[in-house]
C-alpha positions in Angstrom: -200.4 9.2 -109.1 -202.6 10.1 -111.9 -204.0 13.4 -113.6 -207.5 15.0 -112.6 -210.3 13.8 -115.0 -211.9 16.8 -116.6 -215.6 17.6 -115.0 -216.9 16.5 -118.6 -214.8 13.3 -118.6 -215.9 12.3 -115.3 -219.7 13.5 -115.4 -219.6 11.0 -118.8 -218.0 8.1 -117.2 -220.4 8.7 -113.8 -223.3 8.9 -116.2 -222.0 6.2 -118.5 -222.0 3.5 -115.5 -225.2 4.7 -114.0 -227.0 4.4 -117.3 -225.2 0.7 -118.1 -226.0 -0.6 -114.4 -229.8 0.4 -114.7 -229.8 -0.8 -118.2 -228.3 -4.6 -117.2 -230.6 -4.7 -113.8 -234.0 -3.9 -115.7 -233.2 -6.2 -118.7 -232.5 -9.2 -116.3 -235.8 -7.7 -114.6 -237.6 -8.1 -117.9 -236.0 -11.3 -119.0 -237.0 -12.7 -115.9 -239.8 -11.2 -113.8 -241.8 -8.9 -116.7 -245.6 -9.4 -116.6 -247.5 -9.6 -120.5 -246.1 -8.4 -123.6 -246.0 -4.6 -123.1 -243.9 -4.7 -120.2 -240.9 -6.9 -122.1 -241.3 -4.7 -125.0 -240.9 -1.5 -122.5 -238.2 -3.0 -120.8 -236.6 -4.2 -124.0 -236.4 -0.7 -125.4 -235.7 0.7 -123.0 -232.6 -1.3 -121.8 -231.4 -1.7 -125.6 -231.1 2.1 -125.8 -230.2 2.8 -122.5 -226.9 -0.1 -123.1 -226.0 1.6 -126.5 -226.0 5.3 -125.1 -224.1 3.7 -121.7 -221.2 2.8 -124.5 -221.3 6.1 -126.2 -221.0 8.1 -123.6 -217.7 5.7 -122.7 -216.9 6.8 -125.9 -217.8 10.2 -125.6 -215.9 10.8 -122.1 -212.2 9.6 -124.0 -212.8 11.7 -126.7 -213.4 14.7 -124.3 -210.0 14.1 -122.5 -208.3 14.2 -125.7 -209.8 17.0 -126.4 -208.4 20.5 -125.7 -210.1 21.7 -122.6 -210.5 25.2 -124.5 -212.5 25.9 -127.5 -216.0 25.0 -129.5 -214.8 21.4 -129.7 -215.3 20.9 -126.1 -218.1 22.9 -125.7 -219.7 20.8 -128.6 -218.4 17.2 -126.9 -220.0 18.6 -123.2 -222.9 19.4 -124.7 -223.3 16.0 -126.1 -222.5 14.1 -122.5 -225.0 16.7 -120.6 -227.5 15.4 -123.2 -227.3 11.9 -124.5 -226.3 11.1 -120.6 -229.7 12.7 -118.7 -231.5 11.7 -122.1 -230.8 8.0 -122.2 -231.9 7.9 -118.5 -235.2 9.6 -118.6 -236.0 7.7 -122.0 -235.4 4.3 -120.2 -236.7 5.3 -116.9 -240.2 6.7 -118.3 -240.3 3.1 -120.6 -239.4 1.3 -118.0 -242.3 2.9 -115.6 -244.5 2.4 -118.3 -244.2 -1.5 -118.3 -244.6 -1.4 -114.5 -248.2 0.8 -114.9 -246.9 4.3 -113.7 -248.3 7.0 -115.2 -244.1 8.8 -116.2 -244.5 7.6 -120.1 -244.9 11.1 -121.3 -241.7 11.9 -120.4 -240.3 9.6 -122.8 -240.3 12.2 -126.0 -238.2 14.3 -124.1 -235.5 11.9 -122.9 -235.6 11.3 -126.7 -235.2 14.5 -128.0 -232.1 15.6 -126.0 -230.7 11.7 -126.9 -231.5 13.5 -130.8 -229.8 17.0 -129.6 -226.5 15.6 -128.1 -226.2 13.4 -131.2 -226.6 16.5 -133.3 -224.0 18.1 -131.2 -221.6 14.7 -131.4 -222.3 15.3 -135.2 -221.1 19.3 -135.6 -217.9 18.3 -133.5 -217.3 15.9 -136.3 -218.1 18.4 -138.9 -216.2 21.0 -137.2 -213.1 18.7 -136.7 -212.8 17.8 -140.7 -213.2 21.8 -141.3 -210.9 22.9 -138.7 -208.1 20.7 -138.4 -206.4 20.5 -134.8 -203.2 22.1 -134.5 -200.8 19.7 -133.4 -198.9 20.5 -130.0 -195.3 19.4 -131.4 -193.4 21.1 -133.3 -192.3 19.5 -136.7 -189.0 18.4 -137.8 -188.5 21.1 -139.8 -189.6 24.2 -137.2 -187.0 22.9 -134.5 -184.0 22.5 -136.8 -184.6 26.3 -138.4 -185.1 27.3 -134.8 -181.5 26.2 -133.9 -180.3 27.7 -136.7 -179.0 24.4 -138.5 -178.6 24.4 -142.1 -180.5 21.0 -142.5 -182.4 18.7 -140.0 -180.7 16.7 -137.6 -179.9 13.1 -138.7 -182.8 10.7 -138.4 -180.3 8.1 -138.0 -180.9 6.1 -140.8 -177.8 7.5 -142.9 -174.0 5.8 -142.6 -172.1 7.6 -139.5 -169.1 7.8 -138.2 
């Protein structure tokens, strides 16, 4: 039928949709039902940033499947899901309790600072991918016609036959 998602690929798209679903319900909350201007500018915030981390963590979970399941890439690109993911939410949430009186806005700076650390960690994959170029699964042209012990590669086809 299909292949198994990876735990990091699914964990991103799980956390991807929770995040986008909270996001869209509390900015139609604010649009339509938020009382003075603090709570619209809580639940602006914190639905804009929410939205925008739902879409990289999309993002994030198909560059983890292309990813070798093996290595410091992943480990980086897991890191940033587990981060960015929990992050975005407790960022948002604390706003968002904020705007409706409750006394959870401290834990705002923290939701922020791991959005901050998987960023980081989104940024030393990138780093680490332009230093260390991935070896490519297929073999070239050239390694599987010395392998068969040809004297030249095999015709591409583009050359007059028979």
């Amino acid at each position: 039928m299909g292949t198994k998602m990876g735990t990091t690929v699914a964990a991103g798209t799980v956390m991807a949709a929770i995040n986008g679903l909270l996001a869209v319900a509390m900015g139609a909350i604010g649009a339509h039902g938020g009382s003075g201007e603090h709570s619209a500018t809580s639940i602006t915030t914190g639905s804009t940033f929410q939205l925008a981390h739902a879409g990289a963590l999309v993002g994030l979970a198909a560059l983890a499947d292309r990813t070798p399941s093996i290595g410091r890439g992943r480990v980086l690109l897991s890191g940033a899901v587990w981060l960015i993911g929990p992050g975005a939410a407790v960022f948002a949430v604390a706003l968002y309790a904020s705007a409706f009186g409750t006394a959870v806005a401290g834990a705002a700076p923290f939701g922020g600072l791991a959005m901050i650390a998987g960023w980081c960690l989104l940024l030393a994959y990138g780093v680490r991918s332009i230093a260390v170029p991935a070896k490519s699964s297929r073999p070239s042209v050239r390694s599987t016609w010395r392998s068969t012990g040809e004297r030249r590669p095999p015709d591409s086809g583009t050359g007059s036959g028979p």
